[in-house]
Short mmCIF file of the C-alpha atoms (twelve columns), coordinates in Angstrom:
data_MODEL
# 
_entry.id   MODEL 
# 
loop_
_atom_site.group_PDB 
_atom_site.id 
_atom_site.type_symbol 
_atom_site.label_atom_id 
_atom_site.label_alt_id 
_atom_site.label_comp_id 
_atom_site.label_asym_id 
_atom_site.label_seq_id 
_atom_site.Cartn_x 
_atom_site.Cartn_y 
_atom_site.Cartn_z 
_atom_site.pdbx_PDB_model_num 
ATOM 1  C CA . UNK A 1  23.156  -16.223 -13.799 1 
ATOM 2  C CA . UNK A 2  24.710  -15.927 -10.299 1 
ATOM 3  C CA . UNK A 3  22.121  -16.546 -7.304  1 
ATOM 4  C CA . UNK A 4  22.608  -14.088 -4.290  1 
ATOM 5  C CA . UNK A 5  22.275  -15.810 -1.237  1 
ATOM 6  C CA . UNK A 6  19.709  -14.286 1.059   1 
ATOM 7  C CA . UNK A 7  20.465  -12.756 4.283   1 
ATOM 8  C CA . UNK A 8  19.073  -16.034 6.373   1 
ATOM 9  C CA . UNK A 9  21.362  -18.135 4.240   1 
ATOM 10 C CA . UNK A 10 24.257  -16.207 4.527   1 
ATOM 11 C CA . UNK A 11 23.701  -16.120 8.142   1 
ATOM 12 C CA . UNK A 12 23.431  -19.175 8.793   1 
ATOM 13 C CA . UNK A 13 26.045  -20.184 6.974   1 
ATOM 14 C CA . UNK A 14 28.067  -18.023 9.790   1 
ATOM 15 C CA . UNK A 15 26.259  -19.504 12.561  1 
ATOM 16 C CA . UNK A 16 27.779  -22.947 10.797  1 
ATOM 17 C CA . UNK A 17 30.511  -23.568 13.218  1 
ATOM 18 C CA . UNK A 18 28.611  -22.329 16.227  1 
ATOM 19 C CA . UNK A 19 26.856  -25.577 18.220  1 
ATOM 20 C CA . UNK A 20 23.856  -26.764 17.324  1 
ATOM 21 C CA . UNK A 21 21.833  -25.266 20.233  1 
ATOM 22 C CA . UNK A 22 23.718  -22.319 19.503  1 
ATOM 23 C CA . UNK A 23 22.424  -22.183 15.784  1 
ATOM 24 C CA . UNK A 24 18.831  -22.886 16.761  1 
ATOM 25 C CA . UNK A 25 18.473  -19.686 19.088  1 
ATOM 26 C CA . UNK A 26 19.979  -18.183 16.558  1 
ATOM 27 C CA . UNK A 27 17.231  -19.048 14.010  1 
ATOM 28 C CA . UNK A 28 15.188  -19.332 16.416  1 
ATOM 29 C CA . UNK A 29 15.536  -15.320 17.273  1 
ATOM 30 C CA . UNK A 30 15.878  -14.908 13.112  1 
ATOM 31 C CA . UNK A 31 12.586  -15.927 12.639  1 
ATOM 32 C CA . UNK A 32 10.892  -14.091 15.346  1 
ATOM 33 C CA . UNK A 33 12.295  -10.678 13.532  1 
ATOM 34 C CA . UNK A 34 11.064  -11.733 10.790  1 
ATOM 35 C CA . UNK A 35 8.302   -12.689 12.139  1 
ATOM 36 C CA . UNK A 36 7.389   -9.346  13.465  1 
ATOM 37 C CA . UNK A 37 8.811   -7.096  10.417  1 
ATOM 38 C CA . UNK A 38 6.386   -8.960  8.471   1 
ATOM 39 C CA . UNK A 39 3.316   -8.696  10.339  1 
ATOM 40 C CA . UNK A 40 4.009   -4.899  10.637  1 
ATOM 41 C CA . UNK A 41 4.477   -4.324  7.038   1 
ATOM 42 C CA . UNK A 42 1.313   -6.344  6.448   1 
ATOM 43 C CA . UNK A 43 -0.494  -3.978  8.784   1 
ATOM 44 C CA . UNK A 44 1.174   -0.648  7.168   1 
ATOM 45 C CA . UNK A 45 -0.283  -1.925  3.563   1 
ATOM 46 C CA . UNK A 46 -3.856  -2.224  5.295   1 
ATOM 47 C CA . UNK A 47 -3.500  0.895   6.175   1 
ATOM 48 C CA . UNK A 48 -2.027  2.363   2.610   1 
ATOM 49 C CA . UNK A 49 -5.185  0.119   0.893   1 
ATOM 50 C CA . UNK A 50 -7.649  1.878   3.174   1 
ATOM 51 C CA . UNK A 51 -6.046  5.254   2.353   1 
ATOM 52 C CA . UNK A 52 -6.078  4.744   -1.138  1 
ATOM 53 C CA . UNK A 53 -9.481  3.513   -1.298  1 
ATOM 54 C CA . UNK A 54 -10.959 6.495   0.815   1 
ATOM 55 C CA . UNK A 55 -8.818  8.660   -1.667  1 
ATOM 56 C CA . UNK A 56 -10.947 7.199   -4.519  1 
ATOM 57 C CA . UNK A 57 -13.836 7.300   -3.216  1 
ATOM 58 C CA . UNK A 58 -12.942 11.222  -2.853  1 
ATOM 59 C CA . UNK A 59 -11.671 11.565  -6.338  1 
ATOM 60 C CA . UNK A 60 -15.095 9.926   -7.374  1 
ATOM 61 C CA . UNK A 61 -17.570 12.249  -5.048  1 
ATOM 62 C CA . UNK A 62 -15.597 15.555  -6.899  1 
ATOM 63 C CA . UNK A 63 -13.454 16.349  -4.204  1 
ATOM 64 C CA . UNK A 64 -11.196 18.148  -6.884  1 
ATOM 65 C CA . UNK A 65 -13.991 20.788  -7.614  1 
ATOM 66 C CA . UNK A 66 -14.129 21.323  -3.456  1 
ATOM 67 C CA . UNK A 67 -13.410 24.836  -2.058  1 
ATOM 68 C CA . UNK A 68 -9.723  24.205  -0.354  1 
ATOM 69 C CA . UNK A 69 -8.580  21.532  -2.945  1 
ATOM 70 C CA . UNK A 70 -6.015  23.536  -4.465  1 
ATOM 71 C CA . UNK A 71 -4.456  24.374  -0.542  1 
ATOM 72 C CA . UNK A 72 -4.890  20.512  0.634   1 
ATOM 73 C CA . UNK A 73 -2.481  19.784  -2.879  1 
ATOM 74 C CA . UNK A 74 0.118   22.695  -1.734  1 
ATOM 75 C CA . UNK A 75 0.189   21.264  1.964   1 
ATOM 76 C CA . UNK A 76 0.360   17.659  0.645   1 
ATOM 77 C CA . UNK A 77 3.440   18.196  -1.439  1 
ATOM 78 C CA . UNK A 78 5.222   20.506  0.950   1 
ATOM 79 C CA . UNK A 79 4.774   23.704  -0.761  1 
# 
């Protein structure tokens, strides 16, 4: 089974014949994209989880026998 190399390691395989101050800001700025990618995917699945969780709490009070359902479903999938 071949490995794929990830993107850091390919990287810094490129940054390899760069100094090594040179390859430390490099990681150095790596990691703080990372850094911040992460953190706001971590915040955008907070958000999902609350979403979903107000959805079921919807789904459990009826909100499919509610007057306007059927129009909130058409609007939701772009009809």
């Amino acid at each position: 089974m071949t490995t794929i190399p990830s993107a850091r390691a390919r990287l810094s395989a490129y940054m390899a014949h760069k100094s090594d101050a040179d390859q430390a800001e490099f990681e150095r700025r790596v990691d703080a994209v990372v850094a911040e990618a992460t953190e706001t995917l971590r915040a955008r699945v907070a958000e999902l989880e609350k979403d979903a969780a107000f959805l079921r709490a919807l789904e459990a009070a009826g909100v499919d026998n509610w007057e306007g359902y059927d129009d909130a479903c058409e609007i939701a999938s772009g009809s």
